[in-house]
C-alpha positions as CSV (number, residue, x, y, z in Angstrom):
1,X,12.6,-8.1,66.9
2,X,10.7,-6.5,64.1
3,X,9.2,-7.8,61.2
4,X,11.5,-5.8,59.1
5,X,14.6,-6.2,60.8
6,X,13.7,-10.2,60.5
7,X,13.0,-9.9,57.1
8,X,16.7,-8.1,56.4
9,X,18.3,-10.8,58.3
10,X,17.0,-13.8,57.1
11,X,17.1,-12.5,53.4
12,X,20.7,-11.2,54.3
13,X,22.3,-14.2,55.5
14,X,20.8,-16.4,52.8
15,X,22.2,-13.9,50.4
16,X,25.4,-14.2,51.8
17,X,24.9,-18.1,51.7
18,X,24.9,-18.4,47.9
19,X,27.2,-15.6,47.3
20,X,30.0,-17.3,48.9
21,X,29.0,-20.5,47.5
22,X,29.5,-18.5,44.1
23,X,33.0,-17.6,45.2
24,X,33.9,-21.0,46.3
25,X,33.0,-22.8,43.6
26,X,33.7,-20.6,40.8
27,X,33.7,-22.4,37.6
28,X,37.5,-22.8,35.7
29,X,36.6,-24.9,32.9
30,X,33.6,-25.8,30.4
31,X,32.9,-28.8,32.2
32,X,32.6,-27.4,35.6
33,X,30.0,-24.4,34.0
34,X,28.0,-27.0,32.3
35,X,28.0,-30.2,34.3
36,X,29.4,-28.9,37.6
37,X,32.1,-31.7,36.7
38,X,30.1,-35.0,36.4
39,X,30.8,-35.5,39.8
40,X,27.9,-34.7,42.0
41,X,26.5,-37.2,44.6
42,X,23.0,-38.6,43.7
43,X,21.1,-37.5,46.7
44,X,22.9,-33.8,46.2
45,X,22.0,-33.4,42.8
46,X,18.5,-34.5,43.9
47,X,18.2,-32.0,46.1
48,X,19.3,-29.3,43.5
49,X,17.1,-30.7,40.9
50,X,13.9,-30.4,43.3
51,X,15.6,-26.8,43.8
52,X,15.8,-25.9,40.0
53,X,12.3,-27.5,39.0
54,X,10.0,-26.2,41.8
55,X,10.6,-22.6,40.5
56,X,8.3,-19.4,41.6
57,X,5.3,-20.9,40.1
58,X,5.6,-23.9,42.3
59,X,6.7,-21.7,45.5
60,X,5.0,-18.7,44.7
61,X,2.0,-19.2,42.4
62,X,0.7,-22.6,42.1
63,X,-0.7,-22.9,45.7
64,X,-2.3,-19.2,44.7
65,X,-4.0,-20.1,41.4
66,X,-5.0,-23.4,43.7
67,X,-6.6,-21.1,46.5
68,X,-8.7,-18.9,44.2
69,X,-9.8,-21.5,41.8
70,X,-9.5,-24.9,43.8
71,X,-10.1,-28.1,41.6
72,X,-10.0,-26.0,38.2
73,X,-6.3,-25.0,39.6
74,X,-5.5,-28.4,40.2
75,X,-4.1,-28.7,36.8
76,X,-0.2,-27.5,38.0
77,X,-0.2,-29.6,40.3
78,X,-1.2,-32.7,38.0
79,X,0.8,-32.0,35.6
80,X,3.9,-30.7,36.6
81,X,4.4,-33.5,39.1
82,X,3.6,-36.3,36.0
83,X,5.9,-34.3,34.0
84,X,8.9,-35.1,36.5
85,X,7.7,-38.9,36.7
86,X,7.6,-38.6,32.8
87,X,11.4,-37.0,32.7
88,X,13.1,-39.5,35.2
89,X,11.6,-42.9,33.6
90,X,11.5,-41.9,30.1
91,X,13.9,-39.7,29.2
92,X,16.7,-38.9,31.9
93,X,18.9,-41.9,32.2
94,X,19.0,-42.1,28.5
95,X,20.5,-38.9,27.9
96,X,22.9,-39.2,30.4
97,X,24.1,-42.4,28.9
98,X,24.7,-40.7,25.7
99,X,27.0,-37.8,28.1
100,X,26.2,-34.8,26.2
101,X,26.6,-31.5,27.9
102,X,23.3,-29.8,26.6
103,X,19.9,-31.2,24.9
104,X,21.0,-29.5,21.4
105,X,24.1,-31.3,22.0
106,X,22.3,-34.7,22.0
107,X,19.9,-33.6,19.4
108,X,22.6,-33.1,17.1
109,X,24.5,-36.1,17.3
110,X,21.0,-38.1,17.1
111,X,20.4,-36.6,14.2
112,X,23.3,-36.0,12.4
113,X,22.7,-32.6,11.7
114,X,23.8,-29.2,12.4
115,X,20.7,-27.7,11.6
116,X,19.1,-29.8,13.8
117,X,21.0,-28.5,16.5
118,X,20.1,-25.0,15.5
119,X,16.5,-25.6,15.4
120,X,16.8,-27.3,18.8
121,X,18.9,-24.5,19.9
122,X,15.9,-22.0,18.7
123,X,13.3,-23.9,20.5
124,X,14.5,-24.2,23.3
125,X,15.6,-20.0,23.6
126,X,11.9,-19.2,22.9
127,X,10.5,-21.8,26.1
128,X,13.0,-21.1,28.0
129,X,12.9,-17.0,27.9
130,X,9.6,-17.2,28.4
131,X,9.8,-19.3,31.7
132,X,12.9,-16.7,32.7
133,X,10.3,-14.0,32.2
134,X,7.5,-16.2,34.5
135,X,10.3,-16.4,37.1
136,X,11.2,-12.7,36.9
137,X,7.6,-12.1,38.1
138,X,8.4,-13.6,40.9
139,X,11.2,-12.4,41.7
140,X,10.0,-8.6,41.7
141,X,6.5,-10.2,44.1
142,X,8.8,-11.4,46.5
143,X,12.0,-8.7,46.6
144,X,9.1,-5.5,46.6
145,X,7.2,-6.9,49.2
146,X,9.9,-8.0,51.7
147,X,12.3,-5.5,50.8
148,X,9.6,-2.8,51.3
149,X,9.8,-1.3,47.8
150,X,7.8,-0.9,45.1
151,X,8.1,-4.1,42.2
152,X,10.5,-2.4,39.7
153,X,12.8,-1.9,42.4
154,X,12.3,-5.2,43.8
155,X,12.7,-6.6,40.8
156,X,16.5,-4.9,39.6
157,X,17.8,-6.1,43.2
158,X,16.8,-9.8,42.2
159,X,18.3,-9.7,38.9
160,X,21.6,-8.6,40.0
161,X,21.6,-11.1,42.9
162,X,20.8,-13.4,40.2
163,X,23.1,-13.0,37.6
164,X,25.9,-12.3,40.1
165,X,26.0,-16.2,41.5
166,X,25.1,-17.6,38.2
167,X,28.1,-16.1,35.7
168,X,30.3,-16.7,38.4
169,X,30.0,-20.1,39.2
170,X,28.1,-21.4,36.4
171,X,26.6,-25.4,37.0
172,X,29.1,-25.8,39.5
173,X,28.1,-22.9,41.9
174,X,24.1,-22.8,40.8
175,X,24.1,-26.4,41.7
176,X,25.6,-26.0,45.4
177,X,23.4,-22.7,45.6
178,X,20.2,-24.2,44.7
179,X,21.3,-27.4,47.4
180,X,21.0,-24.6,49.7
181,X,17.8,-22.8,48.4
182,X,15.9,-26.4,48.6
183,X,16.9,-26.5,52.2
184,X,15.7,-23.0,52.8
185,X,12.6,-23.5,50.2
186,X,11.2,-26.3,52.1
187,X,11.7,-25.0,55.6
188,X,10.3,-21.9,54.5
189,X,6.9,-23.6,52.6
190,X,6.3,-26.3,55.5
191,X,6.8,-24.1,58.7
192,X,4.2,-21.5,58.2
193,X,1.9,-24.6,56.8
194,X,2.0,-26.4,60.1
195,X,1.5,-23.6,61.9
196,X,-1.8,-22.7,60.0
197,X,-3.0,-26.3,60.2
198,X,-2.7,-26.9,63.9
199,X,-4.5,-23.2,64.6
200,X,-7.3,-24.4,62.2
201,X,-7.9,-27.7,62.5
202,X,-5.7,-28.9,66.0
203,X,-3.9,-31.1,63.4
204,X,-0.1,-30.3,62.9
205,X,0.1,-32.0,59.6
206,X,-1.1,-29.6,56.6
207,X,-1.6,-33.0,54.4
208,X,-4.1,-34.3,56.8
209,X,-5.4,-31.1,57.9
210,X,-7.1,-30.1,54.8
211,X,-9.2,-33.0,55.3
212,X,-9.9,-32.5,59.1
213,X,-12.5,-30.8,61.1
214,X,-12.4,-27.1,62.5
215,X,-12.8,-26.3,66.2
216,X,-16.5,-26.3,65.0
217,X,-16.8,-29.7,63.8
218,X,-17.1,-28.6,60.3
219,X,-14.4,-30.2,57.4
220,X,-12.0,-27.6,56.3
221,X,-12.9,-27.8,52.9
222,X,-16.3,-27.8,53.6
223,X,-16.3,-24.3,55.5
224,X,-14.5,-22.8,52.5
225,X,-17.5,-24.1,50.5
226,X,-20.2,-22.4,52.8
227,X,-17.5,-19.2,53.0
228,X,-16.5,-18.4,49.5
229,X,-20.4,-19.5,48.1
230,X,-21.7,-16.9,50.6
231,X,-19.5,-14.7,49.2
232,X,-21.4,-15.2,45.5
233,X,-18.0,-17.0,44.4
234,X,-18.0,-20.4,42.6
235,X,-17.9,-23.8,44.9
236,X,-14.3,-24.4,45.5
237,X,-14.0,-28.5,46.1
238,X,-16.1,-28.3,42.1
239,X,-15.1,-25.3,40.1
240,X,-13.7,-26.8,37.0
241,X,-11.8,-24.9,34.4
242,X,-13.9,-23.9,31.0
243,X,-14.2,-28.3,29.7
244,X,-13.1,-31.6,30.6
245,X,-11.1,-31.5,27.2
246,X,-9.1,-28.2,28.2
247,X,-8.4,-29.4,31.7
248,X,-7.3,-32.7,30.5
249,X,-5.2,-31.1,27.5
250,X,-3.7,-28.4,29.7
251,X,-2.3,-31.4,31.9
252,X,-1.0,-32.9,29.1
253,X,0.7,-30.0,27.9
254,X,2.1,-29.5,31.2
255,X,3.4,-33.1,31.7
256,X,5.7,-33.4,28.4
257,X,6.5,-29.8,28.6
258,X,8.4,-31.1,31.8
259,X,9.7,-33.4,30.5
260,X,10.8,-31.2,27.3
261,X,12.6,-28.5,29.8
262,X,16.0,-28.5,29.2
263,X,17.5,-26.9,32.3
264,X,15.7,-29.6,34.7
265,X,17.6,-32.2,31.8
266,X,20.8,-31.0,32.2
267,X,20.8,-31.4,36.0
268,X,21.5,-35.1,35.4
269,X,24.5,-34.3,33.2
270,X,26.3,-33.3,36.5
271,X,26.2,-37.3,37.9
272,X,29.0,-39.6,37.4
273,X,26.7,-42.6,36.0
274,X,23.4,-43.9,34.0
275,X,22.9,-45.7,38.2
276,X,23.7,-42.2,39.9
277,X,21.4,-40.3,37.5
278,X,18.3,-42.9,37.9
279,X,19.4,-42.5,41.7
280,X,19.7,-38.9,41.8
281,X,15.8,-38.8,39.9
282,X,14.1,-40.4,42.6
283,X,15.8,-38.9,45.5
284,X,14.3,-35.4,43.3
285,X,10.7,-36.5,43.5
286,X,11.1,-37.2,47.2
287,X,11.8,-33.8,47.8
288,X,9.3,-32.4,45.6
289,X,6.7,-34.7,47.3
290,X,7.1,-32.6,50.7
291,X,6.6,-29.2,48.9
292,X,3.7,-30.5,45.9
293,X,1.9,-32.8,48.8
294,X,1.8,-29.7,51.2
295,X,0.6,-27.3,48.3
296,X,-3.3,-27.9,48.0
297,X,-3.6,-27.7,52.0
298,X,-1.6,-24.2,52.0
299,X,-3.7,-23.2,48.9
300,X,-7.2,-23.9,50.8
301,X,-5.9,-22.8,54.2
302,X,-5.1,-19.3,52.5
303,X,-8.1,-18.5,50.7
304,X,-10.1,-19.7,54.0
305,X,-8.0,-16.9,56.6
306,X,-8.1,-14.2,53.1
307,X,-11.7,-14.8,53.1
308,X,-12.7,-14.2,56.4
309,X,-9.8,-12.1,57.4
310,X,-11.4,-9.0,54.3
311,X,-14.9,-10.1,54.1
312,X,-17.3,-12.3,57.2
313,X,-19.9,-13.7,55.8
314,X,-21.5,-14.0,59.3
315,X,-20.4,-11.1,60.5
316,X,-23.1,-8.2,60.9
317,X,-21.1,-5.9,59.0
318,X,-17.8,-6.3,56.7
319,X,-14.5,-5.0,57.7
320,X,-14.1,-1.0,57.8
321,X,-11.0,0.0,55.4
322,X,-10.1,2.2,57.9
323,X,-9.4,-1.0,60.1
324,X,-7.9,-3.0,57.9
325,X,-4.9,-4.8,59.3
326,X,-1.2,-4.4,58.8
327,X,-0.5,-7.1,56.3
328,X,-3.3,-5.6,53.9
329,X,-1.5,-2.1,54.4
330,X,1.7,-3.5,53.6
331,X,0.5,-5.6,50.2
332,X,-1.0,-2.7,49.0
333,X,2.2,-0.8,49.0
334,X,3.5,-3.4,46.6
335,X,0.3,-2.3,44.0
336,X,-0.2,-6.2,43.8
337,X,-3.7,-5.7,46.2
338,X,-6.2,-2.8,45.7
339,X,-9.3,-1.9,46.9
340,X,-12.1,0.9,45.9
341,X,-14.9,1.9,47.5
342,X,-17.4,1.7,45.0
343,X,-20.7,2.4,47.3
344,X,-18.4,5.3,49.9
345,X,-19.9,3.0,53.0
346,X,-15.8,2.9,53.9
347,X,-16.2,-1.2,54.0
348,X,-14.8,-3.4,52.2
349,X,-17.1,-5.7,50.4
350,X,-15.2,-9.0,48.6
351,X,-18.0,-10.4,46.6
352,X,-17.7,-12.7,43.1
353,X,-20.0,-10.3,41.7
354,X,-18.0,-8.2,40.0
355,X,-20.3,-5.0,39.9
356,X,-20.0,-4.8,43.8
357,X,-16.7,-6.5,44.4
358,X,-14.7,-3.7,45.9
359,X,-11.0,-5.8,46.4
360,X,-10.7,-4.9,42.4
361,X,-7.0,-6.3,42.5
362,X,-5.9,-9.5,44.6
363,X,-2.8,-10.3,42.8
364,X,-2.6,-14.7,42.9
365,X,1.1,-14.4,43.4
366,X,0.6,-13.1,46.9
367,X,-1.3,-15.5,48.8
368,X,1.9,-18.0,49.6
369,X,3.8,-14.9,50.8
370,X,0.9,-13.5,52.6
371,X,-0.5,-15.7,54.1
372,X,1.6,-16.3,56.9
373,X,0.8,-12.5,57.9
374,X,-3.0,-12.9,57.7
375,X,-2.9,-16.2,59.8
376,X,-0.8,-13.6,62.2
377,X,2.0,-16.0,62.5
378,X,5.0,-14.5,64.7
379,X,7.6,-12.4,62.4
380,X,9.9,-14.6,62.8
381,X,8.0,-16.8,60.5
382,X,6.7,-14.4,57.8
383,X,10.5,-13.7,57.6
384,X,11.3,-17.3,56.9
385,X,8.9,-17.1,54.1
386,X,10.3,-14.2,52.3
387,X,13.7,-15.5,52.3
388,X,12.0,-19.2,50.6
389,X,10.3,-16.7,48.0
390,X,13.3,-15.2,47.3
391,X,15.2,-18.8,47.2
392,X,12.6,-20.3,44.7
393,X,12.3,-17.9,42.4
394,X,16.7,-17.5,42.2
395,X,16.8,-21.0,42.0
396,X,14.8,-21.7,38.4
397,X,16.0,-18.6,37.3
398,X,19.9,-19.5,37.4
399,X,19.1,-23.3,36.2
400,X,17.3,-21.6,33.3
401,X,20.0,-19.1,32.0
402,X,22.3,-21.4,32.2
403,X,20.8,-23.5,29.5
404,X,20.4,-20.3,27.6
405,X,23.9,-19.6,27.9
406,X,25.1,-23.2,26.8
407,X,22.7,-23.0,23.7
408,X,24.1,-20.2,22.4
409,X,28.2,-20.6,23.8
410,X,28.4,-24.2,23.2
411,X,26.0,-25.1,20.8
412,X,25.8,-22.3,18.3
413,X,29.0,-20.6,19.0
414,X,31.8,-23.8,19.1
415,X,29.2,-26.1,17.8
416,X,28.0,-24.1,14.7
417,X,29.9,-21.2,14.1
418,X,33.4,-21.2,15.4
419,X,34.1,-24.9,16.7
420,X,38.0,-24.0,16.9
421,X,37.1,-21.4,19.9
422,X,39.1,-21.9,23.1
423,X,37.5,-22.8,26.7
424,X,38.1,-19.6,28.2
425,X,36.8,-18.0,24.8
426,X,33.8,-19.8,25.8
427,X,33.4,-19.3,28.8
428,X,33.4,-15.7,28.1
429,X,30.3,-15.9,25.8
430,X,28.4,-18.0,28.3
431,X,28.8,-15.6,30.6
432,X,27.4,-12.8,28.7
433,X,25.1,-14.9,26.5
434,X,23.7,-15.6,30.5
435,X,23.8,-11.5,31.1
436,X,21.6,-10.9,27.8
437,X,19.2,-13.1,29.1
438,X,18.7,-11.7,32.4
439,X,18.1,-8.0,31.0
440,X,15.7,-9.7,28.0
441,X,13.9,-11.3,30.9
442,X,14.0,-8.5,33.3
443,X,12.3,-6.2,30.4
444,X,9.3,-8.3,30.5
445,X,9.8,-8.7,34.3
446,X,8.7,-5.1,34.3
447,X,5.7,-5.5,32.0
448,X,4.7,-9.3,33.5
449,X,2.4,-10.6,30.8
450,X,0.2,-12.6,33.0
451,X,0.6,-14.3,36.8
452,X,3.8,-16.0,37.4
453,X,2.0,-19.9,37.1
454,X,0.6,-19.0,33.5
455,X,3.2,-17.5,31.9
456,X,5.2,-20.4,32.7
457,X,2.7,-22.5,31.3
458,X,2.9,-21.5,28.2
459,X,7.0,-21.9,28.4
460,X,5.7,-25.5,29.0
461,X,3.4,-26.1,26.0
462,X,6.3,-24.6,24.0
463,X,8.7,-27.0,25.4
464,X,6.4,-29.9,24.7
465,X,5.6,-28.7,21.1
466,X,9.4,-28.7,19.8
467,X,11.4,-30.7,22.1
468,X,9.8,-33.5,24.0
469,X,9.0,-34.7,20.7
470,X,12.4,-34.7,19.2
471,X,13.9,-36.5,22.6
472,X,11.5,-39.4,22.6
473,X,11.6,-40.3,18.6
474,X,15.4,-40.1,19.6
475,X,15.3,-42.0,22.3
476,X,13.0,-44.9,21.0
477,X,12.8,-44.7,17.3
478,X,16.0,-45.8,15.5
479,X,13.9,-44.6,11.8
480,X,13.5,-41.3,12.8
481,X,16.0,-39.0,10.7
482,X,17.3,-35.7,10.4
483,X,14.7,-34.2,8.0
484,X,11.4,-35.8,10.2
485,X,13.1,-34.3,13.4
486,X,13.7,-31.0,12.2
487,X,10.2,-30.7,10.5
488,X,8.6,-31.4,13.6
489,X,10.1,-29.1,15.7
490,X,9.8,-26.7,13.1
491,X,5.9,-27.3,12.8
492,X,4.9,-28.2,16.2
493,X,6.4,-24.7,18.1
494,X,5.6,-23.1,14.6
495,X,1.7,-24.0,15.0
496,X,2.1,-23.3,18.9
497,X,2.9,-19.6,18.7
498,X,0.6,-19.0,16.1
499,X,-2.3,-20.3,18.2
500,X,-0.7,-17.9,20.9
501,X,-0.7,-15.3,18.6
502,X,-4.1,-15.3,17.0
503,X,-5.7,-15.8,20.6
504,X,-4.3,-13.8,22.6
505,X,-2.4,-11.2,20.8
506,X,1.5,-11.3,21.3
507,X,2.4,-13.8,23.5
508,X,4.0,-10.9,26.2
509,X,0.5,-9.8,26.3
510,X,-1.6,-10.0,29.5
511,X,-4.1,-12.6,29.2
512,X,-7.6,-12.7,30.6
513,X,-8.8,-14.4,33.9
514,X,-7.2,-17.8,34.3
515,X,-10.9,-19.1,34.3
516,X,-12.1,-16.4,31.8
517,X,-14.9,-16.9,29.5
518,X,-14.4,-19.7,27.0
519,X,-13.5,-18.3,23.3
520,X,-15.8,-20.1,20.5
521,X,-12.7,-19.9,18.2
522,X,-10.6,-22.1,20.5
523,X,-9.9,-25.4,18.5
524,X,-11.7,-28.2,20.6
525,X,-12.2,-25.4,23.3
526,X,-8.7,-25.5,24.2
527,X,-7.3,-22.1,25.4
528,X,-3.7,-20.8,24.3
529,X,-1.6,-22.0,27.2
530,X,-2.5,-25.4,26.6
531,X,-2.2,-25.6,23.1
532,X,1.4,-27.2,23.5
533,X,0.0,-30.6,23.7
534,X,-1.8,-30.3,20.1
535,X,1.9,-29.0,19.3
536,X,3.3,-31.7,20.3
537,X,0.9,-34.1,18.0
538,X,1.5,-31.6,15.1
539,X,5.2,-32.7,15.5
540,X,5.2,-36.3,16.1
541,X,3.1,-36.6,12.6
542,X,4.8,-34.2,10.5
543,X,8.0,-35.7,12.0
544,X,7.2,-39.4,10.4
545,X,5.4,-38.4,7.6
546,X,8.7,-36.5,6.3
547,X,10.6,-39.8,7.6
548,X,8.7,-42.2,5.2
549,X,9.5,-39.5,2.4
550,X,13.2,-38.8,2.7
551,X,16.5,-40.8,3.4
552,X,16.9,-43.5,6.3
553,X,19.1,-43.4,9.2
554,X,22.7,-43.9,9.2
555,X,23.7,-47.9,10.2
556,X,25.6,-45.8,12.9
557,X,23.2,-43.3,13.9
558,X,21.3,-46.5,14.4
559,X,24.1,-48.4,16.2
560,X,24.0,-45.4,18.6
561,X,20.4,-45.0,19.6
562,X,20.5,-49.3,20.4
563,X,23.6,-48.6,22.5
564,X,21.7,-45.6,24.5
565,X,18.6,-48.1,25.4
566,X,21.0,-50.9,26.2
567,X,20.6,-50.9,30.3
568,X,24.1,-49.9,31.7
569,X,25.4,-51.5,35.2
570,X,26.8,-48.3,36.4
């Protein structure tokens, strides 16, 4: 059967997969659209967890960014995966203790204060748009390649898909549908990375085989040394990015932007208990282990087949374009590969110099999805890929407009402005609070500011500027009060987006090279993606300075945060 035929099939039945789940598990109350109902089985809701936090960036980008810029790249992988750890020990159980539907929800009751809640509900639109907007780039990578239509196209097919199974079934349904999409995410990442790793190194593990020798008796990583250095590109096992102080902030800013996420927060809502929820956390970073561990191994293995696939080092004379294979004719359809002949010799020449590098565009979003193709894995295969694409990029994008929705339906709307509003009154308003979001997001879906990994990134530092902050001095300080809280917020995404602003223009700009040249104006030489973490120090010290000036805590505000951190025995 053909590629294309393999492609509509798998994509069709998953499509049909989540669509019915939407119609069986339609939401009828507030509870079941925001918590799914509380009742959700630990290793389930582990499952959709991994589903809802290993977005397109994970799936889609990460392994790219790691494949072109190996070690400097390895910051996503650092830090989201210390983010999680940070989330389930730190900050999960206790929120689900306290049983609030949404994080502006919580914030509001810890600090006694509607505003609060506002400011939390602010925040946390602005981080969580901007992710949408990361995800829509996937979304149109994935739908315009294996769909075999240009982006915009690609992209409007994905966002109806999305926002059909999402405003139906709210929690309830996205949290069955994403149970599914981890199931076909997984198979769909691990498949095509065994197959790679056995042809390349005779090891069937991708974990070990990036570490192994080729057929001849050269290490893996080493041959991508000789390859891409040959090639005038920079060492891959040693390329850092721009300092030690920007890679180390960037991780940073990564890790508590995690754990400041609110849609990978409210997945632990949806458990019955404090027990399930710490249950539910771990059985979530065993499944991200099998995608995250396998990552670096697809990320080297793809840059090693792109490199010698386009451009041989050893070869007496580089590919003709005339000859170039299928895969590279069907990626340039998308407009996310390009190539000009800048000497008319009708070769093409894939050189780090940029004067005579003739591949002008290699879009780092493609090297997951292609890669399977370039190996010349059977069709069968590539076709699983496209439907895991498709599945990781849905699944963040439905956990995040669903916290969109909630912040504006349950925590502005009945919380703020019109508490006596009915449930199906609210209901309505979540579902097209979730409908705004999707064509906000889809606008800058079809004017991406920047690769699918990097835009997400800075959804992260604004995350960890505003509201990890405001969750741990919750959490684990009894003094923090209302006015301290809501300064820091207020401060730390405040100073966040004007870094973003004054460095790289408006934030839904497009941004340099990941790598780029460092700017002499960056504070500490920290570039604007990163900046969350010095956001996040902004907060914490504007947040108890204010404290030590203004009025203490409530006795039972107090009472409350002693009876969150008391350990529970279900």
């Amino acid at each position: 059967m053909d590629l294309q035929t393999l492609t509509f099939l798998f994509v069709g039945v998953t499509f049909a997969i989540y669509i019915g789940i939407a119609f069986w598990a339609r939401a009828g109350s507030t509870k079941e659209f925001y918590v799914a109902g509380g009742g959700i089985h630990p290793v389930a809701n582990g499952m959709a967890t991994a589903a809802d936090w290993m977005s397109a960036a994970s799936f889609i980008s990460m392994a790219g960014l790691i494949a072109f810029y190996g070690y400097g790249g390895s910051v996503f992988l650092m830090g989201w995966t210390g983010g999680y750890v940070l989330l389930a020990m730190l900050l999960a159980p206790y929120l689900r203790k306290h049983g609030a539907f949404t994080v502006p929800e919580f914030i509001s009751d810890r600090y006694y204060s509607k505003t609060a809640r506002v400011v939390a509900v602010i925040c946390l639109i602005i981080a969580s748009v901007t992710y949408v907007i990361g995800q829509m780039k996937g979304i149109g990578v994935a739908f315009s390649r294996f769909l075999e239509v240009d982006y915009e196209t690609g992209l409007v097919s994905g966002m109806v898909i999305v926002a059909f199974y999402a405003t139906m079934g709210g929690m309830k349904g996205i949290t069955y549908t994403q149970i599914a999409q981890y199931v076909i995410m997984i198979i769909a990442y691990t498949i095509p990375a065994i197959f790679i790793s056995f042809m390349l190194t005779g090891n069937p593990i991708p974990q070990l085989g990036l570490g192994s020798e080729m057929a001849d008796g050269t290490y893996l990583l080493d041959k991508l040394d000789q390859v891409v250095t040959q090639l005038g590109f920079a060492e891959y096992t040693t390329q850092a990015r721009l300092s030690t102080t920007n890679m180390f902030v960037y991780t940073l800013s990564l890790m508590i932007g995690t754990a400041g996420l609110p849609h990978v927060i409210m997945r632990f809502f949806t458990v019955s208990s404090v027990k399930a929820a710490r249950e539910s956390a771990g059985w979530a970073l065993v499944f991200i282990a099998l995608l995250y561990t396998t990552a670096p191994a697809v990320a080297a293995m793809a840059r090693l087949n792109l490199m010698q696939t386009i451009d041989q080092p050893n070869a007496e004379q580089n590919l003709a374009y005339a000859d170039r294979p299928s895969w590279f004719k069907n990626w340039e359809t998308t407009g996310l590969l390009k190539f000009e002949d800048k000497n008319n010799d009708g070769l093409i020449s894939y050189t780090g110099d940029k004067k005579t590098n003739e591949m002008v565009k290699v879009d780092r979003d493609i090297m997951v999805l292609a890669n399977p193709e370039i190996a010349g894995l059977p069709n069968w295969v590539i076709a699983i890929v496209a439907a895991g694409g498709l599945a990781a990029a849905l699944s963040t994008a439905a956990g995040l407009l669903l916290a969109i929705a909630s912040s504006i339906s349950h925590d502005l709307l009945k919380g703020v402005w019109r508490p006596n509003i009915t449930e199906k009154e609210e209901l309505r308003y979540s579902r097209i609070s979730m409908i705004g979001a999707i064509l906000i997001a889809g606008y800058y879906g079809f004017n991406p500011p920047d690769f699918a990994a990097g835009t997400v990134a800075l959804a992260f530092g604004l995350a960890a500027s505003s509201i990890f902050p405001a969750l741990m001095m919750g959490i684990f300080s009894k003094k923090m009060n209302k006015e301290g809280a809501i300064a820091g917020m207020l401060s730390g995404i405040g100073i966040t987006l004007l870094y973003v602003f004054q460095h790289k223009g408006i934030m839904f700009v497009k941004s340099t090279s990941f790598l780029g040249d460092m700017d002499p104006n960056w504070f500490l030489g920290i570039e604007p993606n990163a900046f969350g973490a010095i956001g996040a120090v902004v907060n914490f010290a504007v947040a108890f300075f204010v404290m030590t000036r203004t009025a203490k805590v409530p006795a039972e505000v107090e009472k409350m945060v002693e009876n969150i951190r008391v350990p529970a025995s279900n």
